[in-house]
LUMVEXMAR-53758 format. One record per residue (C-alpha): residue number from 1; chain; residue in one letter; x, y, z. Coordinates in nm, 2 decimals, decimal comma. Layout:
residues N
(NUM; A; A; (X; Y; Z));
...
***
This chain:
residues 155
(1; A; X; (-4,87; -0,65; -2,91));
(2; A; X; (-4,70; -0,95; -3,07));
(3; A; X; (-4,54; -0,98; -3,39));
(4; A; X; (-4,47; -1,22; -3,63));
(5; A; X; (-4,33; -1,17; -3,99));
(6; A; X; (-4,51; -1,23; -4,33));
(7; A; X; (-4,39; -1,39; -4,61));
(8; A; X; (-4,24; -1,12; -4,78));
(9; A; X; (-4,07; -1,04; -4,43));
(10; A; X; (-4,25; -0,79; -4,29));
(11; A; X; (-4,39; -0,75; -3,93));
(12; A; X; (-4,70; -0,78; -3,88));
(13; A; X; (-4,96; -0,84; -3,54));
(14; A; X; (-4,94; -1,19; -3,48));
(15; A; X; (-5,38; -1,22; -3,53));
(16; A; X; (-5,31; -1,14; -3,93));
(17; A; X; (-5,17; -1,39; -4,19));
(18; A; X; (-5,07; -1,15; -4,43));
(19; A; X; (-4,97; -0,79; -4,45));
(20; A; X; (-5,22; -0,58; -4,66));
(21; A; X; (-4,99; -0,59; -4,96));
(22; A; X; (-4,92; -0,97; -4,98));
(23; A; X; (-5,32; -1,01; -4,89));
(24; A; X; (-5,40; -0,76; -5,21));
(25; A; X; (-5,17; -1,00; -5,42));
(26; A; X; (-5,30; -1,29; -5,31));
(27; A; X; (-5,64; -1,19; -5,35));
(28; A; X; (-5,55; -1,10; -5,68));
(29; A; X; (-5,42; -1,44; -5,76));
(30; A; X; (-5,73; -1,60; -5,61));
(31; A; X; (-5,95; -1,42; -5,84));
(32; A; X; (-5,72; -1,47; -6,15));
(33; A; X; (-5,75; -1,82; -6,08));
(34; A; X; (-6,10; -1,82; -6,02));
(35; A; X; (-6,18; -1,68; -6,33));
(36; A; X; (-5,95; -1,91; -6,56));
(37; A; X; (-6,16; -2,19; -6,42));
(38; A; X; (-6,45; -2,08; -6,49));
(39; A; X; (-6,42; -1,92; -6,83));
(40; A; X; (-6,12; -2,13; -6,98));
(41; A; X; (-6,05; -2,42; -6,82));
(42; A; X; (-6,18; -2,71; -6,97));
(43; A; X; (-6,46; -2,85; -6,76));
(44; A; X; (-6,38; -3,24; -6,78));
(45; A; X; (-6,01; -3,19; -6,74));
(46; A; X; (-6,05; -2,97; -6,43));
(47; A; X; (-6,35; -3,21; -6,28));
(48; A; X; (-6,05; -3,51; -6,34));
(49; A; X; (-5,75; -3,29; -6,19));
(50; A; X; (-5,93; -3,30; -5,87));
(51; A; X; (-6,09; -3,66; -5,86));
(52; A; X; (-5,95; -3,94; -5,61));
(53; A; X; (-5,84; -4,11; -5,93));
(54; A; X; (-5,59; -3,86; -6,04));
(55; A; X; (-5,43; -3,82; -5,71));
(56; A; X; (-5,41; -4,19; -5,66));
(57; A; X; (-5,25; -4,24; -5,98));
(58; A; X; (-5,02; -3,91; -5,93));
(59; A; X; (-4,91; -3,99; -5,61));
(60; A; X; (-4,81; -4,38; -5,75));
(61; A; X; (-4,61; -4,22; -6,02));
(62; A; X; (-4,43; -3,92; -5,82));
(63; A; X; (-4,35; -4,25; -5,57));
(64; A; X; (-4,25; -4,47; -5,87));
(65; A; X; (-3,95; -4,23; -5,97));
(66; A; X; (-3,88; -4,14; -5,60));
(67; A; X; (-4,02; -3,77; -5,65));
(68; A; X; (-3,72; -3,71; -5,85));
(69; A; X; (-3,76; -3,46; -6,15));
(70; A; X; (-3,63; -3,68; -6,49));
(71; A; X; (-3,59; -3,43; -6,72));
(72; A; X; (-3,38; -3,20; -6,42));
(73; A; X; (-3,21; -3,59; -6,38));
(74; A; X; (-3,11; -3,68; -6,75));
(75; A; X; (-3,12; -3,32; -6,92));
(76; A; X; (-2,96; -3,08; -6,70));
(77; A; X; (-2,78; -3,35; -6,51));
(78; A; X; (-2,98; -3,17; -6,14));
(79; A; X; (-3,13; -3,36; -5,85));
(80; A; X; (-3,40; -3,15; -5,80));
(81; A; X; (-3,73; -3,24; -5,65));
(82; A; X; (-4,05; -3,31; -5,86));
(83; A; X; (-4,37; -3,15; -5,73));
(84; A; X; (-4,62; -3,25; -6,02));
(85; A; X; (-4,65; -3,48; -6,27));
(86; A; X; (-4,65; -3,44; -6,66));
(87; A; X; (-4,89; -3,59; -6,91));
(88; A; X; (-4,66; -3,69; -7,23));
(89; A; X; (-4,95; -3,71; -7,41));
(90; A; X; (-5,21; -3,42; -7,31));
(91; A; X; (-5,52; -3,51; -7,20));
(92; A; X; (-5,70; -3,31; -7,44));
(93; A; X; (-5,50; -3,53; -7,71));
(94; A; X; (-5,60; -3,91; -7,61));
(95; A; X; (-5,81; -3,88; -7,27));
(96; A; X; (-5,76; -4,25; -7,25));
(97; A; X; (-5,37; -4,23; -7,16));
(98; A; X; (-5,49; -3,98; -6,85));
(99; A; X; (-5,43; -4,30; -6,61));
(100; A; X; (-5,13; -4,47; -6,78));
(101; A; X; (-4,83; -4,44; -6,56));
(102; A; X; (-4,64; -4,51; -6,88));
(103; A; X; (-4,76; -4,18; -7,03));
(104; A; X; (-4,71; -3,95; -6,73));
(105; A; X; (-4,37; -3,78; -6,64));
(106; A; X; (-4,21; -3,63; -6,31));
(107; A; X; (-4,14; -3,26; -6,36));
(108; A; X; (-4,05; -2,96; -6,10));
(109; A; X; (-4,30; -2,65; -6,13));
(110; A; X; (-3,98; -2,48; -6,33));
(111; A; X; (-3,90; -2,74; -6,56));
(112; A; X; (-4,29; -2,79; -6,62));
(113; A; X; (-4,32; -2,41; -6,78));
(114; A; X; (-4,02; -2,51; -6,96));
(115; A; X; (-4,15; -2,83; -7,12));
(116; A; X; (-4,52; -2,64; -7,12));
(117; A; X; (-4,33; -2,35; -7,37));
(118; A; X; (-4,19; -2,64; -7,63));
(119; A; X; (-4,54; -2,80; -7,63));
(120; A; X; (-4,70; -2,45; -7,70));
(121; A; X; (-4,40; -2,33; -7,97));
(122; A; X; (-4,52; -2,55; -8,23));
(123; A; X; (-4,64; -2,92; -8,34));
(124; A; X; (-4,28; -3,08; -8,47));
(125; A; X; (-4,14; -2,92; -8,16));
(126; A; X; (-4,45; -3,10; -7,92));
(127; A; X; (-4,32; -3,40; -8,10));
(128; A; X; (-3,96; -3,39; -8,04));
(129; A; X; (-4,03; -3,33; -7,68));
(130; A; X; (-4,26; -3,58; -7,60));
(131; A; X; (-4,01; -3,83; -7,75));
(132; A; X; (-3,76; -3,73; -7,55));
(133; A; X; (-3,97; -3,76; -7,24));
(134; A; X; (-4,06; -4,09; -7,37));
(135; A; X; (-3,69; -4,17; -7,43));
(136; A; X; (-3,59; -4,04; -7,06));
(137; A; X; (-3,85; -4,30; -6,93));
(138; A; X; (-3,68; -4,65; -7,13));
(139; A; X; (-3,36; -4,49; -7,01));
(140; A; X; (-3,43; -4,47; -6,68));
(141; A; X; (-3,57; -4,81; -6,66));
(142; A; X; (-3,36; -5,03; -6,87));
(143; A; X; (-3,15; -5,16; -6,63));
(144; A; X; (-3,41; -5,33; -6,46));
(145; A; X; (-3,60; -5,43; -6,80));
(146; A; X; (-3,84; -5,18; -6,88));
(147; A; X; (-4,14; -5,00; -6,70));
(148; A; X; (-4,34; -5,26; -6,79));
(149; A; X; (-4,20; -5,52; -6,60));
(150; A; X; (-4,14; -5,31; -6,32));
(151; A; X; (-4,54; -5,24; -6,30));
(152; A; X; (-4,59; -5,61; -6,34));
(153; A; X; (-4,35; -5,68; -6,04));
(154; A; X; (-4,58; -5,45; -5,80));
(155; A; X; (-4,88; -5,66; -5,85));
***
């Protein structure tokens, strides 16, 4: 019988993807998921997280900042990759700035929760964080004149 290991290491035949305890916890995680969608998720937001739009526009902006995490970049002075891309202003706040490139930020999945927990801690604290995101972004492009005219530049 072949063998090949799972992702938590252990050896398993080769015909299974998981071992039965990784399969319970990602059936688990499945489910958990399955139900936040349906029960707290709102509706337009999730129907616009998976629309061609969003990953056109997400895909631009990741490519715009060379996947590079800003706030790994200019706060913790890190190169470290970015895997998803930050709304400065939440969707749920102005749904119009849910396209503006000028209004979405480069973040790793570990420096999202981080700037997720100041958003959720309270509403001066939301503040001060989304103006320092804001103030990352003019840093980062004021050697070349401003975001702005780099957008401008691409047309």
């Amino acid at each position: 019988m072949l063998l090949h290991r799972c992702k938590c290491g252990t050896l398993i035949p080769q015909e299974l993807r998981l071992c039965p305890d990784c399969e319970a916890k990602e059936s688990d995680k499945v489910s958990r998921h399955m139900e936040y969608n349906l029960r707290r998720r709102n509706k337009k937001a999730a129907a616009f997280y998976v629309s061609a739009e969003w990953r056109k526009v997400r895909a631009f902006a990741l490519s715009l900042y060379d996947s590079l995490d800003m706030y790994a970049y200019y706060v913790q002075h890190k190169i470290v990759v970015a895997d998803m891309v930050h709304h400065i202003t939440e969707i749920e706040e102005d749904w119009t700035q849910r396209l503006n490139v000028e209004n979405l930020f480069p973040l790793s999945n570990g420096n999202h929760g981080i700037i997720s927990a100041l958003y959720k801690k309270d509403e001066a604290t939301k503040r001060q964080t989304q103006e320092l995101l804001r103030n990352i972004i003019r840093q980062h492009w004021k050697g070349v004149g401003g975001i702005e005219k780099v957008l401008t530049g691409l047309d």
